[in-house]
C-alpha positions in Angstrom: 90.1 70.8 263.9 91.0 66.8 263.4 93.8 66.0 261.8 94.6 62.8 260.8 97.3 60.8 259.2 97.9 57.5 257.3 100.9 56.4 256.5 103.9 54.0 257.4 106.0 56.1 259.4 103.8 57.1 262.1 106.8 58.2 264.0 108.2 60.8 261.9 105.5 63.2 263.0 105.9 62.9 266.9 108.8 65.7 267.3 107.1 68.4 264.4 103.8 67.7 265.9 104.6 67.7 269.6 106.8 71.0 269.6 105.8 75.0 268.6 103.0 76.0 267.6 101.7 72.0 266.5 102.1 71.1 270.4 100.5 74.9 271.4 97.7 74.2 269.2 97.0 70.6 270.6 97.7 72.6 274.1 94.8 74.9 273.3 92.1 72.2 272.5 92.3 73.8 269.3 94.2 70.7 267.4 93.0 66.8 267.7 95.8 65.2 266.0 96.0 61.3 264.9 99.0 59.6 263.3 97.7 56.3 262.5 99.9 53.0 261.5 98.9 51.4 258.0 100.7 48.7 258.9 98.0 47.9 261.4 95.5 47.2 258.5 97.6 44.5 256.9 97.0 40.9 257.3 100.4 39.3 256.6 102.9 38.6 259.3 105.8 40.8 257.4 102.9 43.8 258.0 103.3 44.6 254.0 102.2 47.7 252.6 104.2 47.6 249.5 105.0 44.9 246.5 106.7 45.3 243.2 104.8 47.0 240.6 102.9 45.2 237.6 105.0 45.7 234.6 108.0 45.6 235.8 110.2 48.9 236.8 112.5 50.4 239.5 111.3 50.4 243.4 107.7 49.6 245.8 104.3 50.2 244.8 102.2 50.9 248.1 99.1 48.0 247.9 95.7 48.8 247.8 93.9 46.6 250.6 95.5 48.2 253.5 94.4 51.5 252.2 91.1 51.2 251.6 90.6 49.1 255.1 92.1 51.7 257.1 90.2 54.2 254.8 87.0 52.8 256.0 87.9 52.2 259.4 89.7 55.8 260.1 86.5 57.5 258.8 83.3 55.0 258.8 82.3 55.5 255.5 82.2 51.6 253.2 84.1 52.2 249.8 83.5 48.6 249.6 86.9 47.4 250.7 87.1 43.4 249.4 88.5 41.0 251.8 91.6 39.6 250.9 92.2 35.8 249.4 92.3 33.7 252.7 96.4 33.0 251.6 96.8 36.5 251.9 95.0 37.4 255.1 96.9 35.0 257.6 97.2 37.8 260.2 94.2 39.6 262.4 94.5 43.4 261.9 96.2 45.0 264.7 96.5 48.6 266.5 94.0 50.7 268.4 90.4 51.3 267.5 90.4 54.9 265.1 89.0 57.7 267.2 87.0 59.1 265.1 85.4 56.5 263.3 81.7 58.4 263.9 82.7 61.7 263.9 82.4 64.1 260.6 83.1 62.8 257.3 87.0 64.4 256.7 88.0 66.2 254.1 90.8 63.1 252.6 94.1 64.3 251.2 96.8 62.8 248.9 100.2 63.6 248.6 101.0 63.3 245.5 103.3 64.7 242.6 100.5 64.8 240.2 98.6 66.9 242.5 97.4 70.8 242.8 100.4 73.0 243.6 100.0 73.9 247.2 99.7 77.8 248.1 98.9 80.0 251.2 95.2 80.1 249.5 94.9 76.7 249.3 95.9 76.9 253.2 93.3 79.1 254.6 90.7 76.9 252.4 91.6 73.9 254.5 92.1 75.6 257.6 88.2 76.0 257.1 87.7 72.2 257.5 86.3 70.5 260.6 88.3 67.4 259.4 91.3 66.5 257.1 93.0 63.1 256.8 96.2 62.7 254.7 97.0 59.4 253.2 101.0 59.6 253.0 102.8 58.0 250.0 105.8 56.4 250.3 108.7 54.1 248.1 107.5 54.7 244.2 104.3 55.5 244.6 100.8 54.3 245.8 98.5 52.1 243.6 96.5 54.2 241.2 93.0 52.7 242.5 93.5 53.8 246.1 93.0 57.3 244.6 89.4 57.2 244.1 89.6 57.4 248.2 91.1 60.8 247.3 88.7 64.2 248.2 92.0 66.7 246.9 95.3 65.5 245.5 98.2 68.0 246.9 102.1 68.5 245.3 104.1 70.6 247.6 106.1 71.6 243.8 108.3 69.7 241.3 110.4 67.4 243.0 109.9 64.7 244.5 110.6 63.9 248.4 111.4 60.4 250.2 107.9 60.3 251.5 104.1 61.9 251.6 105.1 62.0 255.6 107.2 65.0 255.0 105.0 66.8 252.8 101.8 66.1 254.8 103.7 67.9 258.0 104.5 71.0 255.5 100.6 71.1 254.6 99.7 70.4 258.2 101.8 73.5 259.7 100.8 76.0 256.9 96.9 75.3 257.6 97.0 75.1 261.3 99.0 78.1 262.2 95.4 79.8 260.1 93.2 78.8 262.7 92.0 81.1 264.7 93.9 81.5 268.4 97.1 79.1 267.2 98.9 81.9 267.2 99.7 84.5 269.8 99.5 87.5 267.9 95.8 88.3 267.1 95.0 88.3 263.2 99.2 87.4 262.7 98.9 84.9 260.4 97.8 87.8 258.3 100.5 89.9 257.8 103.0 87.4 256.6 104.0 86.7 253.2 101.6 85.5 250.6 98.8 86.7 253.1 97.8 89.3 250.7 99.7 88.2 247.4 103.0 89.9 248.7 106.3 89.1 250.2 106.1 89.4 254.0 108.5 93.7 254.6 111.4 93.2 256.7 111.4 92.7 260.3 113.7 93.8 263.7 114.2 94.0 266.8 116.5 95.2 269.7 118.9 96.5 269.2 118.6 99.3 267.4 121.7 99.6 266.2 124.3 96.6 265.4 127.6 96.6 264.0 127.0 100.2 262.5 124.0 99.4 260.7 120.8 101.3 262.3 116.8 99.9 262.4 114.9 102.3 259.8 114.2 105.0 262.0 110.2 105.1 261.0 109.9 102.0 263.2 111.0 103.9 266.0 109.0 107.1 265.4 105.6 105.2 266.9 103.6 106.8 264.1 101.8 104.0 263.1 100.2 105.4 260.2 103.9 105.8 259.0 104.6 102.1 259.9 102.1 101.0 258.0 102.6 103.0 254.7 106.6 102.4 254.9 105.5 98.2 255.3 103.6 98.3 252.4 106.1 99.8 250.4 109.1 97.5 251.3 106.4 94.8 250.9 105.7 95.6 247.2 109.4 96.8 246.8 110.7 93.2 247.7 108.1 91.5 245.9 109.0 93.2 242.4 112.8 92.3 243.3 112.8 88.3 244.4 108.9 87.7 243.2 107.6 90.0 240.7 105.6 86.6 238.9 103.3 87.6 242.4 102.6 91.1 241.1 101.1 89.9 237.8 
């Protein structure tokens, strides 16, 4: 799968994507993943992405120009990006050349408060993707006409973080780890919670006993019908205590 990113804090994503299961991923030629600069796209020597919003109001608006360059650079497709007025673009655009530029169209994603509520559903749909890019809001929010660039708008829930970066590395984590051979248990992204509607049943390991309380003995017994039956019950048992809105 290609992933790729927009936004103006390329940075953030180097330690979440070069560590765990992101880097084993990438590691496995299983992950091609791009964190690309909009900054590189803009034409003015203070590299501005943002400016105050019409109307008047509290904090940055993130500008429509470098958007929809990088837009049609990152993926090859012309949504008839306008140059800018020649006082405006004093500055040549910058950065490397985008790698994928004639590669499949990409599935483009925007994080955005107004958008669906992500889910574990929602996951395994995009981990079906051959491409995804994720344009990244930032400051108060990303002109409303860069939108139209928009394939699926995502919310993570309702509140509202410092930046799409963080949210897009949420998303990106949750539909990786569903591709098949990220991780090293065969077929374990399915047992864990939301997988089938439920809350994940509980989990140990060695040792078997610690500080006086004992692992349920049916995990020992190595009766795996018995395993199973006793992790479906503590699955529905815990999802009727802390989620019963799942059951419904």
């Amino acid at each position: 799968m290609i992933v790729e990113t927009l936004s103006t804090f390329p940075d953030m994503f180097e330690s979440v994507m070069g560590t765990s299961m992101m880097k084993i991923a990438q590691d496995k030629g299983l992950l091609d993943f791009t964190a690309y600069d909009l900054r590189d796209w803009t034409h003015d020597r203070h590299r501005t992405t943002d400016d105050d919003p019409y109307g008047g109001g509290a904090g940055l608006v993130m500008k429509c120009p470098p958007i929809f360059e990088a837009y049609q650079d990152i993926t090859g497709i012309d949504k008839g990006a306008q140059p800018l007025p020649d006082t405006e673009a004093t500055q040549p655009k910058t950065g490397p050349a985008p790698r994928h530029a004639n590669g499949p169209r990409p599935l483009t994603v925007f994080l955005t408060p107004c958008g669906q509520r992500f889910d574990d559903a929602l996951a395994l749909q995009l981990a079906q993707e051959e491409r995804l890019l994720f344009i990244c809001g930032h400051y108060e929010g990303i002109d409303e006409r860069a939108l139209e660039l928009a394939d699926l708008q995502i919310s993570l829930g309702d509140y509202v973080l410092t930046s799409g970066e963080l949210a897009s590395m949420v998303v990106i984590d949750a539909v990786v780890r569903k591709i098949d051979g990220v991780l090293g248990a065969e077929g374990g992204a399915l047992d864990e919670s939301f997988a089938n509607g439920l809350l994940e049943y509980p989990q140990y390991t060695r040792p078997a006993t610690y500080r006086g309380v004992d692992v349920p003995s049916v995990l020992l017994s190595g009766d795996h019908g018995a395993v199973d039956a006793w992790r479906r019950e503590q699955s529905l048992a815990r999802t009727r205590a802390l989620r019963p809105d799942l059951l419904s």
